[in-house]
C-alpha positions as a Python dict, from the first residue, in 0.01 Angstrom:
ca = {
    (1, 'X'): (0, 0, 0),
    (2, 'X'): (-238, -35, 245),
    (3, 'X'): (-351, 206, 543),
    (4, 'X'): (-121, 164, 875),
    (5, 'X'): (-366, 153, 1185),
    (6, 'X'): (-166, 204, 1500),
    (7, 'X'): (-435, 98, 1771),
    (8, 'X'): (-400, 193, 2180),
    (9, 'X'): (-163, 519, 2131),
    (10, 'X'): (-62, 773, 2365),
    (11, 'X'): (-16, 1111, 2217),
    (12, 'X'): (285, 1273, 2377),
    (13, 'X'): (153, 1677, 2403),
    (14, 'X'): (412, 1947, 2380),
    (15, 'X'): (412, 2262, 2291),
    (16, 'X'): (566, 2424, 1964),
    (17, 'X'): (901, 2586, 1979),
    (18, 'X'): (761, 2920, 1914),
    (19, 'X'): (576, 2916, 2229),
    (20, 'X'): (838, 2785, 2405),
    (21, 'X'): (1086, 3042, 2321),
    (22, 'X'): (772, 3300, 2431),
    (23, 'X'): (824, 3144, 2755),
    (24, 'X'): (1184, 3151, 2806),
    (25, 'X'): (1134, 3517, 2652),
    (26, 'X'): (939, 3599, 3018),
    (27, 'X'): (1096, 3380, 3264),
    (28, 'X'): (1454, 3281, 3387),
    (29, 'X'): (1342, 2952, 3453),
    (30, 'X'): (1267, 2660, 3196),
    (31, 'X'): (825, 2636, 3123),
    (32, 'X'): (661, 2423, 3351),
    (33, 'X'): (576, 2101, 3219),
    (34, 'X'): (231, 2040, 3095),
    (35, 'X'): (-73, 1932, 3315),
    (36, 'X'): (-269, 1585, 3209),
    (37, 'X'): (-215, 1275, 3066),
    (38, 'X'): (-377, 1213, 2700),
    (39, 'X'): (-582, 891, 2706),
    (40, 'X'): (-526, 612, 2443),
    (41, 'X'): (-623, 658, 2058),
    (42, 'X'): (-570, 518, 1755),
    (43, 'X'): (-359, 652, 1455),
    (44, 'X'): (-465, 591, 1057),
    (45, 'X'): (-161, 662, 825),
    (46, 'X'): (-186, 695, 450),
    (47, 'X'): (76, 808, 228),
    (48, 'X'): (289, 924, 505),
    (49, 'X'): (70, 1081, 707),
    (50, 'X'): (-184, 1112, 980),
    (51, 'X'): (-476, 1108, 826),
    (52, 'X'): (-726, 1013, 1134),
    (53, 'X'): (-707, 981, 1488),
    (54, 'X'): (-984, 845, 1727),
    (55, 'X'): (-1082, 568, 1925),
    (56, 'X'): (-1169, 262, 1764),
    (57, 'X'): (-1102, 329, 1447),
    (58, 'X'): (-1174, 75, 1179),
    (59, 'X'): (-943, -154, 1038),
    (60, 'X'): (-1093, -148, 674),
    (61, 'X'): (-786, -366, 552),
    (62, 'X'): (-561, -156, 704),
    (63, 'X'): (-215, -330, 867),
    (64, 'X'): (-209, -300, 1255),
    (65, 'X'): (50, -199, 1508),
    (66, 'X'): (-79, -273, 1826),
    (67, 'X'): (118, 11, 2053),
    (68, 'X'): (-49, -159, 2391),
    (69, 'X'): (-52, 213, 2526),
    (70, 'X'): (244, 332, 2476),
    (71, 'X'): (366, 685, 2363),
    (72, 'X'): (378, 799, 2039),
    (73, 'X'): (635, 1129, 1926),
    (74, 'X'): (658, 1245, 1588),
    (75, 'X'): (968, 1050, 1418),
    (76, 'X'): (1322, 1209, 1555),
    (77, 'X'): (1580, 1393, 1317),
    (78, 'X'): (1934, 1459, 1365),
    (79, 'X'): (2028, 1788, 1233),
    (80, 'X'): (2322, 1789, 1164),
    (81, 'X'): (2582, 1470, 1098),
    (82, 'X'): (2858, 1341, 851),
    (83, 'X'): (2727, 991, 794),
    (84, 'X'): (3033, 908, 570),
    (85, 'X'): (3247, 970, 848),
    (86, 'X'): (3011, 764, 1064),
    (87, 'X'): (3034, 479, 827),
    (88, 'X'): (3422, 458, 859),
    (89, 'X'): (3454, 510, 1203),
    (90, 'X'): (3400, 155, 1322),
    (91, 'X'): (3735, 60, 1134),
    (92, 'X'): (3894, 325, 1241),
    (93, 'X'): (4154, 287, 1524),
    (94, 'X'): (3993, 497, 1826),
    (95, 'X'): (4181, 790, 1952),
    (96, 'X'): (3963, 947, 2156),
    (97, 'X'): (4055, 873, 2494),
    (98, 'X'): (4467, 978, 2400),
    (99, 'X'): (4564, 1273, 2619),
    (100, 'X'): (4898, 1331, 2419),
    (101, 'X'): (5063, 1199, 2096),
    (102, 'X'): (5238, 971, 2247),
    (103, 'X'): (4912, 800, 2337),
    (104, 'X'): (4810, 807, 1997),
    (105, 'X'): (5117, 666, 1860),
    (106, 'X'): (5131, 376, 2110),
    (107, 'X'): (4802, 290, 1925),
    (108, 'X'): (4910, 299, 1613),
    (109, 'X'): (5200, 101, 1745),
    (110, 'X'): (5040, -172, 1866),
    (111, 'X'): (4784, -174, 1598),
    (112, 'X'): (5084, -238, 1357),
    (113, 'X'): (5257, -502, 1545),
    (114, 'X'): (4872, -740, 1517),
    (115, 'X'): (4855, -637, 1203),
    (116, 'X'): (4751, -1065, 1131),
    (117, 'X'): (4895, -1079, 763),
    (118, 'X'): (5206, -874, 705),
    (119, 'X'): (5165, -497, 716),
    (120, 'X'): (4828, -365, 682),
    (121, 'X'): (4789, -142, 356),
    (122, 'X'): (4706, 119, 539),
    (123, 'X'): (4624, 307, 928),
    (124, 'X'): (4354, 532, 981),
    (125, 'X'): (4236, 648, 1332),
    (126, 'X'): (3947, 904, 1448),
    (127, 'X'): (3895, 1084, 1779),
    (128, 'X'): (4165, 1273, 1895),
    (129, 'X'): (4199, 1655, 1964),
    (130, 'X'): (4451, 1871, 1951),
    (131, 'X'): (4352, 2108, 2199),
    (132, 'X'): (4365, 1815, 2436),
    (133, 'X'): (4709, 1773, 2381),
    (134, 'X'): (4984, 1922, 2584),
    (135, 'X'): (5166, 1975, 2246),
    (136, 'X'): (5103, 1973, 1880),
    (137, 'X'): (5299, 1687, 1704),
    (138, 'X'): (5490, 1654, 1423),
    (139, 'X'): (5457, 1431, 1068),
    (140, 'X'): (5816, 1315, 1158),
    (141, 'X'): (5701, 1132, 1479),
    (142, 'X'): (5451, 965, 1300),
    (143, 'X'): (5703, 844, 1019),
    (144, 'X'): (5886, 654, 1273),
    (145, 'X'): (5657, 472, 1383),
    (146, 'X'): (5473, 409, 1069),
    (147, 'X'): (5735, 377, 824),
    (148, 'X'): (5625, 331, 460),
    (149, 'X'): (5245, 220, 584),
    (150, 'X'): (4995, 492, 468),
    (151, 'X'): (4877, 654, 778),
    (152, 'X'): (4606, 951, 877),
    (153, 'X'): (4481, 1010, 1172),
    (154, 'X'): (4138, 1256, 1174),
    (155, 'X'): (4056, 1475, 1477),
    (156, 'X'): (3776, 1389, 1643),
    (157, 'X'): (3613, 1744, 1525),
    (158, 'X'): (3736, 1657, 1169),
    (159, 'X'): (3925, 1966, 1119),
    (160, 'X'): (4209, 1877, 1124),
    (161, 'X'): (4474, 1560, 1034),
    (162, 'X'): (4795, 1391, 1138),
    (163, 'X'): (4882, 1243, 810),
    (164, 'X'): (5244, 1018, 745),
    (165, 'X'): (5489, 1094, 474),
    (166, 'X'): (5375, 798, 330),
    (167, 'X'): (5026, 906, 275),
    (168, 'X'): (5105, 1237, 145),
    (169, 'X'): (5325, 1061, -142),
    (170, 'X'): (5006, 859, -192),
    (171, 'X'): (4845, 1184, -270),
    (172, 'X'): (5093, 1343, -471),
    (173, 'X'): (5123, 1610, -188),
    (174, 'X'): (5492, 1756, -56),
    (175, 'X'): (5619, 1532, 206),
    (176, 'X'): (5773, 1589, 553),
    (177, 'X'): (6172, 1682, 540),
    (178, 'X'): (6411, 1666, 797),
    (179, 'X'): (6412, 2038, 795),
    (180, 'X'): (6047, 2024, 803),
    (181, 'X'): (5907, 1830, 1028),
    (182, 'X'): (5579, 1905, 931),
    (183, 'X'): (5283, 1913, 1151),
    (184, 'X'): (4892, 1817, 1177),
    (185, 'X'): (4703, 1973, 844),
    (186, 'X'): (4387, 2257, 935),
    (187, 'X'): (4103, 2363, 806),
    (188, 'X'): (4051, 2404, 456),
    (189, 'X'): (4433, 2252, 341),
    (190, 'X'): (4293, 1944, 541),
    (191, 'X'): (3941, 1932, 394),
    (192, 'X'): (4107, 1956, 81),
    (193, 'X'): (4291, 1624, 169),
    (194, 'X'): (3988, 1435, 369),
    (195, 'X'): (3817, 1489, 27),
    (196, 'X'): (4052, 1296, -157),
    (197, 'X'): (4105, 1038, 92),
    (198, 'X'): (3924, 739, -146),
    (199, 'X'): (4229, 761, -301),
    (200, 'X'): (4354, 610, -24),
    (201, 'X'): (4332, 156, -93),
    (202, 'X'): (4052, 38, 121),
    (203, 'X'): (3901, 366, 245),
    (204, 'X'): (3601, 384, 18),
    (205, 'X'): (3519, 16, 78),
    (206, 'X'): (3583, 104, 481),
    (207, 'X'): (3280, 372, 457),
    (208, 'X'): (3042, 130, 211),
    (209, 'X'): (3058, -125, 442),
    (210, 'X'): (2926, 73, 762),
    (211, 'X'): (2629, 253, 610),
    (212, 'X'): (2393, -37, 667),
    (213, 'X'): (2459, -61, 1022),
    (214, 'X'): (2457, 328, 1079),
    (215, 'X'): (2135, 351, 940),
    (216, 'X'): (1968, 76, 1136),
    (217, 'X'): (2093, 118, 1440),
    (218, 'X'): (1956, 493, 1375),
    (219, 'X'): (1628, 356, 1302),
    (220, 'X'): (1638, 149, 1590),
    (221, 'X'): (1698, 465, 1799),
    (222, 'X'): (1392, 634, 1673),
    (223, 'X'): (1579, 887, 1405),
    (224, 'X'): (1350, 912, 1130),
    (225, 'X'): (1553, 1151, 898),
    (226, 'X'): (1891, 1308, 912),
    (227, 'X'): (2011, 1635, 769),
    (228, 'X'): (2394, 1483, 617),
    (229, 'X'): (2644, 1740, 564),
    (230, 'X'): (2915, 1482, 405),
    (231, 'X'): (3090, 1591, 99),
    (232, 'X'): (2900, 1455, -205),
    (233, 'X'): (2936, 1640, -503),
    (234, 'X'): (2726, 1406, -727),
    (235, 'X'): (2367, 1398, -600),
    (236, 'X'): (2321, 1044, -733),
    (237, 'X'): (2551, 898, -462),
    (238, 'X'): (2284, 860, -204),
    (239, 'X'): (2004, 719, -463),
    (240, 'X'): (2276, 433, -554),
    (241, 'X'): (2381, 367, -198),
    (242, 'X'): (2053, 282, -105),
    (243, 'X'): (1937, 125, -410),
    (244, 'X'): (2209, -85, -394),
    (245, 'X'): (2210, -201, -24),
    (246, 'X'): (1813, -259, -43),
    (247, 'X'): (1895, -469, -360),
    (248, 'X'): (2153, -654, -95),
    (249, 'X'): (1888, -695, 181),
    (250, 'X'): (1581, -549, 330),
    (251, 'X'): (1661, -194, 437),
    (252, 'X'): (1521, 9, 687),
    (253, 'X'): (1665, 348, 648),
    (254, 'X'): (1571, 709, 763),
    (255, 'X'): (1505, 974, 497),
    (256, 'X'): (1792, 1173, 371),
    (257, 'X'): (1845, 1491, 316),
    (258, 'X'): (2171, 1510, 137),
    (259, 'X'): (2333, 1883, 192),
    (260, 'X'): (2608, 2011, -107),
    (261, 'X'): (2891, 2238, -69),
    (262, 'X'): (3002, 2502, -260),
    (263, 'X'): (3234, 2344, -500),
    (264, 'X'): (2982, 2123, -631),
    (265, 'X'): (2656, 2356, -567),
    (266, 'X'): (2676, 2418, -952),
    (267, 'X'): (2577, 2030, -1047),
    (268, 'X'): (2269, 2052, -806),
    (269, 'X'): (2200, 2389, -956),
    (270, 'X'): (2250, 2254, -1288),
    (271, 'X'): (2027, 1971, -1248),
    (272, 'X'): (1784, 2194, -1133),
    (273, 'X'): (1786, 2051, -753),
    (274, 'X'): (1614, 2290, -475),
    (275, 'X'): (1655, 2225, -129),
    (276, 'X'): (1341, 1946, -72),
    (277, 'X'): (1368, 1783, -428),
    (278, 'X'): (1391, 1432, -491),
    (279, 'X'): (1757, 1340, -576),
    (280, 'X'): (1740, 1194, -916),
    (281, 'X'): (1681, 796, -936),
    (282, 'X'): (1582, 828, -515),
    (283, 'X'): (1428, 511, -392),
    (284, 'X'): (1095, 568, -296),
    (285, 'X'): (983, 468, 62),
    (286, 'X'): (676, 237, 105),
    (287, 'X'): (413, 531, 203),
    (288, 'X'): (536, 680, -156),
    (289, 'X'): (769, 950, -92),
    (290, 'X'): (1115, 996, -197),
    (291, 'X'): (1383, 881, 67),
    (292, 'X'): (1684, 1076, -48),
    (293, 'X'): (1660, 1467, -108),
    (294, 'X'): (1787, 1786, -147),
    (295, 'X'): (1913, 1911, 136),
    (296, 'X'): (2133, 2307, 227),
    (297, 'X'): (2444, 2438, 131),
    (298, 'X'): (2691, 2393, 380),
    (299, 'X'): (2969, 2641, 425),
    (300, 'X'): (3183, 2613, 700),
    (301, 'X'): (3283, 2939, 805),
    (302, 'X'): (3577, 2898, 1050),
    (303, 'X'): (3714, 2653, 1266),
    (304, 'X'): (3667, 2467, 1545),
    (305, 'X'): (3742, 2491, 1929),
    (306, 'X'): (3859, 2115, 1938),
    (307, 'X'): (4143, 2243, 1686),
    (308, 'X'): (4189, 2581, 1826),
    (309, 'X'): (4101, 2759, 1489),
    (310, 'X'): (3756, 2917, 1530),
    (311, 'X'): (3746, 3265, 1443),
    (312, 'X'): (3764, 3448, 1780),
    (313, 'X'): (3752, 3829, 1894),
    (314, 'X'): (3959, 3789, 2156),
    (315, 'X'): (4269, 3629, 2115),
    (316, 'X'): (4353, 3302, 2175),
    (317, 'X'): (4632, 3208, 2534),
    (318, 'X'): (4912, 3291, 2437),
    (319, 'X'): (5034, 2925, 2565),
    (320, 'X'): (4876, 2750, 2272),
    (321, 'X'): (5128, 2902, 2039),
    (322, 'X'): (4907, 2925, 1772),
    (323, 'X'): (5013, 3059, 1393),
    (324, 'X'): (4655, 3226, 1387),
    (325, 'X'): (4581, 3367, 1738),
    (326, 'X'): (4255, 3468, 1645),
    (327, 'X'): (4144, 3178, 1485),
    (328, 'X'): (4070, 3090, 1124),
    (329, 'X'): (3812, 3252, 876),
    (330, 'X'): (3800, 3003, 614),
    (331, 'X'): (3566, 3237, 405),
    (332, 'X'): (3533, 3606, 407),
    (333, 'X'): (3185, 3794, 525),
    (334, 'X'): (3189, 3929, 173),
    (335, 'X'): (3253, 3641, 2),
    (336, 'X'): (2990, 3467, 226),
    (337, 'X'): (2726, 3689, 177),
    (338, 'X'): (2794, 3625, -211),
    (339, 'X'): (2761, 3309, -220),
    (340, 'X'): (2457, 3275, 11),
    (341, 'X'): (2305, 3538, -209),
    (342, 'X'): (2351, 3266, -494),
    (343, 'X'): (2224, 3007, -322),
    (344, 'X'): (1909, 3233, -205),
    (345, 'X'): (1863, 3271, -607),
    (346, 'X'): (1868, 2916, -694),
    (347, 'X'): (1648, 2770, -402),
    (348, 'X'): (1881, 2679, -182),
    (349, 'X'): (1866, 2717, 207),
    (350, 'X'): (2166, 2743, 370),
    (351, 'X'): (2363, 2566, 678),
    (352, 'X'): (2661, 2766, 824),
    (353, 'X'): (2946, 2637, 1029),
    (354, 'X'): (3020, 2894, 1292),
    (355, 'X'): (3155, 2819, 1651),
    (356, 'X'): (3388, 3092, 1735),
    (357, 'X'): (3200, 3470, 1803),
    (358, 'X'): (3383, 3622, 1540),
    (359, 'X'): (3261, 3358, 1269),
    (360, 'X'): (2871, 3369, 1456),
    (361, 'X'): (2905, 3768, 1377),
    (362, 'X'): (2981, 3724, 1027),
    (363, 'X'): (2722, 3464, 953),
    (364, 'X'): (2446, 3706, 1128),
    (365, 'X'): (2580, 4017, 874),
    (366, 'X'): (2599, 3751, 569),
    (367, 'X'): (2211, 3620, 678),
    (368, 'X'): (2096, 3947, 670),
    (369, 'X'): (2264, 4149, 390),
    (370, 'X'): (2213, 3769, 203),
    (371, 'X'): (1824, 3749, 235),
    (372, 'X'): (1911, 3391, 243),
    (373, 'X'): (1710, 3100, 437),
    (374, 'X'): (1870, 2829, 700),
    (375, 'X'): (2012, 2811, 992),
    (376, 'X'): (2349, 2890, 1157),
    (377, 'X'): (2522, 2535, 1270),
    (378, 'X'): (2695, 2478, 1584),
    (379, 'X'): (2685, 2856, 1709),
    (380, 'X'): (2928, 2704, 2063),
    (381, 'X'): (3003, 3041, 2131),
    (382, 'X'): (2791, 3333, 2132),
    (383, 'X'): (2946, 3711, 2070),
    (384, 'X'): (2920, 3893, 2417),
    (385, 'X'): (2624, 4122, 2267),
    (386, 'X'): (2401, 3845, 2171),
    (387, 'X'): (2127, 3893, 2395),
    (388, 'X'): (2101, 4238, 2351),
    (389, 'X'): (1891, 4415, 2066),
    (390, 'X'): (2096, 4450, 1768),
    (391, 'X'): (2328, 4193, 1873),
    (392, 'X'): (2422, 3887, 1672),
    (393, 'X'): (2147, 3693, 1773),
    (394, 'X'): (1880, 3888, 1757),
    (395, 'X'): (1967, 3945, 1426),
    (396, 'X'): (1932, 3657, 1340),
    (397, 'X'): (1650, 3553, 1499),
    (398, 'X'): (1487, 3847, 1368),
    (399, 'X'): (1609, 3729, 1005),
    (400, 'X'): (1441, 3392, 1046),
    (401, 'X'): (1756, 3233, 1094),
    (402, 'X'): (1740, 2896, 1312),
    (403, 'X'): (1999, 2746, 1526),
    (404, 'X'): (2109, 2404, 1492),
    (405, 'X'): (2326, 2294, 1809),
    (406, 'X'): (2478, 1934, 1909),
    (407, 'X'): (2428, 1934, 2315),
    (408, 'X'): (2674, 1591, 2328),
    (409, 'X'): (2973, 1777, 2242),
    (410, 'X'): (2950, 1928, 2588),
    (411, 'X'): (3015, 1622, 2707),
    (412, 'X'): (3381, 1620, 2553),
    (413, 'X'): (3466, 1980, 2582),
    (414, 'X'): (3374, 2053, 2963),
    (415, 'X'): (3762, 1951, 2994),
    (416, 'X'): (3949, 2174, 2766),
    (417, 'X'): (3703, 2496, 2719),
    (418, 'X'): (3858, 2638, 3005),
    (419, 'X'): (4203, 2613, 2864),
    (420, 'X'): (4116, 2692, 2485),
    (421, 'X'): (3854, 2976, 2565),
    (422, 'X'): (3933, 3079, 2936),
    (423, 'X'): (3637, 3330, 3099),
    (424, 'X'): (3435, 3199, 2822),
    (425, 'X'): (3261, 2939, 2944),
    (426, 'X'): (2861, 3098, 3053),
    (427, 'X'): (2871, 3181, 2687),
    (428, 'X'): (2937, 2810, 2576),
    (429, 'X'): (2653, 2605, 2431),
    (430, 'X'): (2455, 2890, 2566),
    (431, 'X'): (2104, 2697, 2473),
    (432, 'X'): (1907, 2925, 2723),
    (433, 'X'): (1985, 3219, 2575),
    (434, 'X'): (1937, 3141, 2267),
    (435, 'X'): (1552, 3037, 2316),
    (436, 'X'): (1511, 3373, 2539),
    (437, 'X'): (1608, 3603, 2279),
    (438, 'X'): (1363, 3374, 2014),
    (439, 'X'): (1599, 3138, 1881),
    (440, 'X'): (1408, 2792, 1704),
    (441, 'X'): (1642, 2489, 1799),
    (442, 'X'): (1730, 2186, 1637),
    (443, 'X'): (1949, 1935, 1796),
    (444, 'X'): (2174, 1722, 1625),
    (445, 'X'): (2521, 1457, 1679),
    (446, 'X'): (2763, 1602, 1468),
    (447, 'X'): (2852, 1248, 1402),
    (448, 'X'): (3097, 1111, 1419),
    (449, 'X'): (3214, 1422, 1651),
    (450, 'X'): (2933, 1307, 1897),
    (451, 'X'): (2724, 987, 1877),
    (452, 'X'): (2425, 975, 1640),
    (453, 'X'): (2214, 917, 1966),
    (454, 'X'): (1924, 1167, 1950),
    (455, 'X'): (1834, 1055, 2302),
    (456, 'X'): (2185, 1132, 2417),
    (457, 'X'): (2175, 1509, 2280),
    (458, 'X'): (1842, 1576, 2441),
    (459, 'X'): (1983, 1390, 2773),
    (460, 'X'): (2313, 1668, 2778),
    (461, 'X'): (2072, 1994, 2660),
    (462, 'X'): (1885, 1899, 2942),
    (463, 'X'): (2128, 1753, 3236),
    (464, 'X'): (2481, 1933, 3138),
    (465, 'X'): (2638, 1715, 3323),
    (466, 'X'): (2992, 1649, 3290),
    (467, 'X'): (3216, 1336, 3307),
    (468, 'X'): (3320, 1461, 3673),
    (469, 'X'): (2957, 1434, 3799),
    (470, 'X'): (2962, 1823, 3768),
    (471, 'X'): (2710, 2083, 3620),
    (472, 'X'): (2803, 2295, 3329),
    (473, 'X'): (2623, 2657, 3331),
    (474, 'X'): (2324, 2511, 3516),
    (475, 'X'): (2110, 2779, 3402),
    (476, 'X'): (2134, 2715, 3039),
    (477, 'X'): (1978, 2397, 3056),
    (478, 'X'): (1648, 2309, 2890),
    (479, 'X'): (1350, 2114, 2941),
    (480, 'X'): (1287, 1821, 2865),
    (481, 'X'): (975, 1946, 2653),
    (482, 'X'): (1225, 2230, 2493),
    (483, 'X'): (1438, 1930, 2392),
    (484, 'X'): (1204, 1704, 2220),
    (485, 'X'): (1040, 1970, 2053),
    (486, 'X'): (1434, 2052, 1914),
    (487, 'X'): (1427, 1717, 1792),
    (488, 'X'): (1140, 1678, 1544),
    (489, 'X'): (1240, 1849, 1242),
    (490, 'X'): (965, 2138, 1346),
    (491, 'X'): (706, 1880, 1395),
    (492, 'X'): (424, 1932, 1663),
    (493, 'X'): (216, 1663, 1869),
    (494, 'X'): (78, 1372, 1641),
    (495, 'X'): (-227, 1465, 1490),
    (496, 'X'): (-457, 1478, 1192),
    (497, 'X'): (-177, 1644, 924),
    (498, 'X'): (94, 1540, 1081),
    (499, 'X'): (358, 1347, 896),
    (500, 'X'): (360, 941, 940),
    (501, 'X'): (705, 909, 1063),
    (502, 'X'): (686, 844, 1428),
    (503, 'X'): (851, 673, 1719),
    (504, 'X'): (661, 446, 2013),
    (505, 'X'): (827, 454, 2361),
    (506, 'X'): (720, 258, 2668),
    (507, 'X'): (742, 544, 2869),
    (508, 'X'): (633, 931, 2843),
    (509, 'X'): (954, 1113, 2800),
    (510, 'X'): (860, 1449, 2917),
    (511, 'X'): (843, 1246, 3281),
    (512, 'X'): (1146, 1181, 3274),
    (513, 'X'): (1472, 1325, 3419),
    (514, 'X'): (1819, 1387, 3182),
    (515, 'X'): (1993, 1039, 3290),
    (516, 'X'): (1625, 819, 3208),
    (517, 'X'): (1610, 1021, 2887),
    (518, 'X'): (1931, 893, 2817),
    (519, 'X'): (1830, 544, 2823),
    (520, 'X'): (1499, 559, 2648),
    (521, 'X'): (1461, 366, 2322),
    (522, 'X'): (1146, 314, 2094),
    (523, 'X'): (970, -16, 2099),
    (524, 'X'): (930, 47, 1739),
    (525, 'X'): (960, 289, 1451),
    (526, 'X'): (695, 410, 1213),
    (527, 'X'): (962, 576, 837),
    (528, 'X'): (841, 585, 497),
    (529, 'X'): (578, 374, 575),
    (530, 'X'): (764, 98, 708),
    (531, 'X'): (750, -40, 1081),
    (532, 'X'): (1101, -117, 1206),
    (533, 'X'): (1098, -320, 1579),
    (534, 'X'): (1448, -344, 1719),
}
């Protein structure tokens, strides 16, 4: 294919995220922002990446993207998000906003009585959390409203389910009894079931149908790869997907990096997959490279706050009546360290789910004793010794271990953190700390958790602000600058090296404050060699 000349080009400058966290390492405060404005250039790409930057630069054939001055960022990841989920979501009822069960039900309700042709096959909703809840509910309120119509309703922090009799049959699971009224399925029972839920009429064709329009509209936004941690134990699912909808239509997708748990690490094993590897049968993108690879193992160590189930030191209130007050450990440290020592041996970096302290403790022992590569996800709340030499984070930071954190989330927890995890809170999405004792950041949605809005996670690591116009644990805010440079998939500035897939914005986001950054959207999009204007 020929060259890409982007002509008139503003190179945003920031610095790396080592020297950032060397700066939060010396001072309380966030880094003062950089002096100077960079003057206009133009950008050669070939084969997916930078391979000249000046002014004037010759066209010698090549295509042309005039960029009329505007600012130019290496290409945005997200981290961390469960595109399958994603997919679904928009025909999924929403039950976000429900503050009890009854709420919830009242939406089921109603979605049941417009149901336009008879009684839909089945209901699924997303959104809700438990913790939110004044009460947990029962699978025997959810029969009576549902009846014999299929029904599961997924937390909005996906770990955990209200599922109906009715669905449970469908599985070939036990069913509620009168004597048993049941109640919402946890952790790894619930995965278990969320795994098998294209057994469910309609779901699998639910998810197919929203992958084009989650990929676009990430495109759009400026996300020029995404780490997914959706459960796909064959690695030629993503290859098809895309193969197929590009076969449908033009398709302009981010690159995929396709993570694999540890039931299915095996087949990637087996096929001789390491993390970066092409999938087998990946499409490639117009600048040459493969769009679909390898991507970590995910584990996911304990639960989550949203559920009341990550693995805590401290007990949980007493008021939440909770079967495990301390949480859930859905692996051992033993058994962790095991299996990231296998992964370690077969070229496989690792992602680990840990939100509670407890679970972040383990994952910083299993790191360590491991050798293995990666980076800890989610990490909400830090042990009380994690700032201090020896302590969980330094560990890991020491080990090489990075942090990958979804800012949004703040958003929805401000509200219930308090009651779930009471004295807690200055340790809660603790970003600030984590670059002062040397952490390396990457931000990410969780999606569907959060929305797969890159410019809405730096927004919230940099504002905090809450839905009440407060300020959450002003302190542990970052910079703009800290947040972008999160949000490049370790990329620096744009230079000669540097890889093609970039964003162009109108405006220089490291002027900005946390509510313009939320608004900010490329004027186009620079992925596998491919220019996508919204």
């Amino acid at each position: 294919m020929p060259d890409l000349l982007i002509t008139d080009a503003r190179v945003v400058r920031f610095r790396s995220r080592p020297a950032l966290a060397r700066l939060r390492a010396v001072d309380e405060g966030t880094p003062p922002p950089l002096a100077g404005r960079t003057e206009p250039v133009d950008l050669r790409l070939r084969g997916g990446v930078v391979v000249e930057v000046g002014r004037g630069l010759g066209r010698d054939g090549a295509q042309v993207l005039d960029a009329a001055g505007c600012f130019v960022i290496p290409g945005l990841w997200d981290a961390h998000a469960h595109l399958d989920l994603e997919a679904a979501r928009a025909g999924r009822l929403d039950t976000t906003s429900t503050r009890s069960a009854e709420e919830a039900l009242e939406i089921v309700a109603r979605a049941l009585r417009e149901a336009s042709a008879g009684a839909p096959a089945t209901v699924q909703g997303f959104g809700h959390r438990l913790s939110a809840w004044p009460r947990v509910p029962t699978t025997a309120e959810l029969d009576a409203v549902t009846g014999d119509v299929p029904t599961v309703l997924i937390s909005g922090d996906v770990h955990s389910g209200w599922v109906n009799s009715a669905a449970l049959r469908m599985l070939g699971l036990p069913g509620a009894s009168p004597t048993d009224p049941g109640a919402p399925m946890r952790e790894d029972p619930w995965f278990a079931l969320l795994d098998r839920l294209d057994e469910i009429p309609g779901t699998r064709e639910l998810r197919e149908a929203g992958y084009r329009r989650v990929l676009e509209r990430a495109v759009a936004d400026g996300i020029t790869g995404v780490v997914d941690m959706s459960w796909a134990p064959d690695p030629g699912d993503w290859p098809r997907r895309l193969r197929v909808m590009a076969a449908e239509a033009p398709l302009c997708s981010p690159r995929i990096r396709s993570a694999v748990y540890r039931e299915a690490m095996e087949v990637r094993v087996g096929q001789g997959l390491r993390t970066g590897d092409a999938l087998p049968g990946s499409p490639l993108g117009a600048d040459g490279r493969p769009l679909a690879t390898q991507g970590p193992l995910k584990v996911i160590a304990d639960g989550s706050m949203g559920t009341a189930s990550a693995h805590m030191h401290d007990p949980y209130p007493t008021a939440l009546g909770l079967e495990h007050p301390h949480g859930v450990a859905n692996i051992s440290r033993q058994e962790l360290t095991e299996l990231m020592s296998r992964a370690r041996s077969v070229g496989l970096e690792t992602a680990i789910h840990a939100i509670g302290d407890a679970a972040v403790d383990d994952v910083a022992a299993a790191f360590v004793a491991s050798g293995a590569v990666g980076r800890l996800e989610h990490a909400q709340l830090l042990p009380a010794d994690a700032g201090l030499p020896g302590g969980a984070l330094s560990r890991l930071v020491d080990h090489g271990v990075e942090l990958s954190v979804q800012p949004a989330h703040l958003i929805d927890d401000w509200a219930v953190v308090g009651r779930v995890w009471p004295g807690l809170e200055g340790r809660t999405y603790a970003f600030a700390d984590m670059l002062r004792a040397g952490a390396l950041l990457h931000l990410g949605s969780d999606a569907p958790v959060a929305p797969l809005d890159p410019w809405l996670a730096m927004s919230a690591a940099v504002g905090r602000r809450t839905p009440d116009g407060g300020v959450w644990s002003s302190g542990q805010r970052l910079s703009v600058e800290e947040a972008l440079a999160a949000s490049v998939d370790g990329a620096g500035p744009v230079a000669v090296g540097s890889p093609g897939d970039l964003a162009l914005l109108e405006r220089d986001p490291l002027a900005l404050d946390a509510e313009e950054l939320a608004g900010l959207r490329p004027v186009a999009t620079v992925v596998a060699g491919a220019v996508h204007r919204p």
